[in-house]
N, C-alpha and C positions, 0 to 999 in steps of 0.2 A: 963947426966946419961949414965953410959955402962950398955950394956947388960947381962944377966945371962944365964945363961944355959938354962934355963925354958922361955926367951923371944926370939922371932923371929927378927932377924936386917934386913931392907928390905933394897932393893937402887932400884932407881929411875934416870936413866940416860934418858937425850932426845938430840938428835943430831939436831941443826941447823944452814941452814948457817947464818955467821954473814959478816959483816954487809948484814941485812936482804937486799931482794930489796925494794928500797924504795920507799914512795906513787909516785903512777905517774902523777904530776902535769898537766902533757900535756894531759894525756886523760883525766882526771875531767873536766878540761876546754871544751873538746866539747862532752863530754857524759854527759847526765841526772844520777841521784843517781845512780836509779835504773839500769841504762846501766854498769854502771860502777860496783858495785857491781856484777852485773852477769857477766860480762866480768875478772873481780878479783876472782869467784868463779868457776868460770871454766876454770882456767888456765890461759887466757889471759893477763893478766897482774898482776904486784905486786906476792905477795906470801901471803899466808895466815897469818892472823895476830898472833904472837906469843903465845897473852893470850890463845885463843883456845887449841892447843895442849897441852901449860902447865896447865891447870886447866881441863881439857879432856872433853872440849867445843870445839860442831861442828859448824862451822858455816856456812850459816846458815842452818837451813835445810827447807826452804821454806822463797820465799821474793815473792812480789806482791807492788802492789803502796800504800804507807801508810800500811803495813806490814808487818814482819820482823818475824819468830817463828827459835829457837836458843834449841838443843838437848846439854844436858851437863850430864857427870856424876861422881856421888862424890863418894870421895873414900878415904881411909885411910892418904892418902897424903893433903887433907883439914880439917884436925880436931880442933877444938880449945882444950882449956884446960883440958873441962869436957868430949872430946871424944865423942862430937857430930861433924855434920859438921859446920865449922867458920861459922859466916851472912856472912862475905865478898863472899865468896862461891856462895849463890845465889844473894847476889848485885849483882855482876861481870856479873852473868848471866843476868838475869834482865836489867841492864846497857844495854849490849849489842844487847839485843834485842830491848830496846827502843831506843836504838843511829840507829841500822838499818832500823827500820821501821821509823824512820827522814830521812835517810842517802835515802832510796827508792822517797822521796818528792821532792830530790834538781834537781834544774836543770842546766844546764851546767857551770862550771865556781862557783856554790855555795859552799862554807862549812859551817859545822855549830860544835860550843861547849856545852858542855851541862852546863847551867848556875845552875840548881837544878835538885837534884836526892832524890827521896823520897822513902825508903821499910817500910815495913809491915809487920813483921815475924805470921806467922799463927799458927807455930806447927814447932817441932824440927823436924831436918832431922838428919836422922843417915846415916852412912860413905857405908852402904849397901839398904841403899834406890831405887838403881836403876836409870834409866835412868828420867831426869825431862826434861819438854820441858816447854822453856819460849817464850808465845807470847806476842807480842809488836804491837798494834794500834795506830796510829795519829789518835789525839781527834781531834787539830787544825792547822793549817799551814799557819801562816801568814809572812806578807813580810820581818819581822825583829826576828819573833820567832815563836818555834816552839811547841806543849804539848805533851806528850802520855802517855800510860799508859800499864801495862804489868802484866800478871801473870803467877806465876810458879809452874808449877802442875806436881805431880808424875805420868811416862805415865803407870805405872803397876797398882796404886793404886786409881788414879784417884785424889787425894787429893790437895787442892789446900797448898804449904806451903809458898809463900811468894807473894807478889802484890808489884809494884811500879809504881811511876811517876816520868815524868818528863819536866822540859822545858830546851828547847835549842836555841841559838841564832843564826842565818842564817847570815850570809854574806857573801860577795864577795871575793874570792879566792885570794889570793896574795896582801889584804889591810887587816890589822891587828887590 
């Protein structure tokens, strides 16, 4: 569809370097999650993960052991058909804060995938909603898998619009 006279055409440019730096295998191996994580978040190693900036998710904006809370905010660049914001939108976020509040559990040398991801849409989000913050708690953490569970709430409005879970599989770094 082109534009008319009477519609606004926006662009959306973001500059990164490519190839990103990539995960740093050798400091996983002797840092805990949560080490590693904050040491990724504060410049010391890796680069911030792409999704973030292109879905204009902060990451994170608060980690602790067992969890992970994740600031995103939506915007005309995530709309689906009807001109609301897509569900992928708050999965993504969602996702990410329950994959960090996992990622905060591991300890040296672990990674983990996420084997099941569950949302729960509450209430639509429109494209001027405002800033949402998704927190992400570990329910359990055991030697082979992991659970949590997370909600995304409007921080102006207070409103809760999406909940998810999830489990993820823990294992040893460099064995597939």
């Amino acid at each position: 569809m082109s534009a008319t006279a009477t519609e606004t055409v926006r662009t959306r440019t973001r500059s990164y370097d490519y190839p990103m730096p990539a995960f740093d295998g050798a400091a996983a191996m002797q840092m805990s999650g949560l080490e590693y994580l904050q040491a990724l978040t504060g410049g010391q190693i890796g680069a911030e993960p792409s999704i973030g900036p292109t879905i204009g998710m902060h990451i994170p904006h608060e980690l602790g052991e067992g969890h992970a809370v994740v600031d995103a905010t939506p915007s005309d660049f995530v709309l689906n058909p009807m001109g609301g914001v897509h569900g992928g939108f708050a999965a993504t976020v969602l996702d990410s804060a329950l994959g960090l509040s996992i990622h905060t559990t591991l300890q040296a040398g672990e990674g983990f995938s996420t084997a099941e991801l569950k949302v729960n849409y509450t209430r639509a989000m429109r494209p001027d909603a405002g800033r949402m913050r998704a927190t992400g708690t570990v329910i359990h953490r055991g030697r082979q898998m992991a659970t949590a569970e997370a909600r995304l709430v409007g921080v102006e409005d207070g409103k809760l619009y999406a909940h998810a879970s999830t489990t993820c599989f823990i294992f040893p770094l460099g064995k597939g």
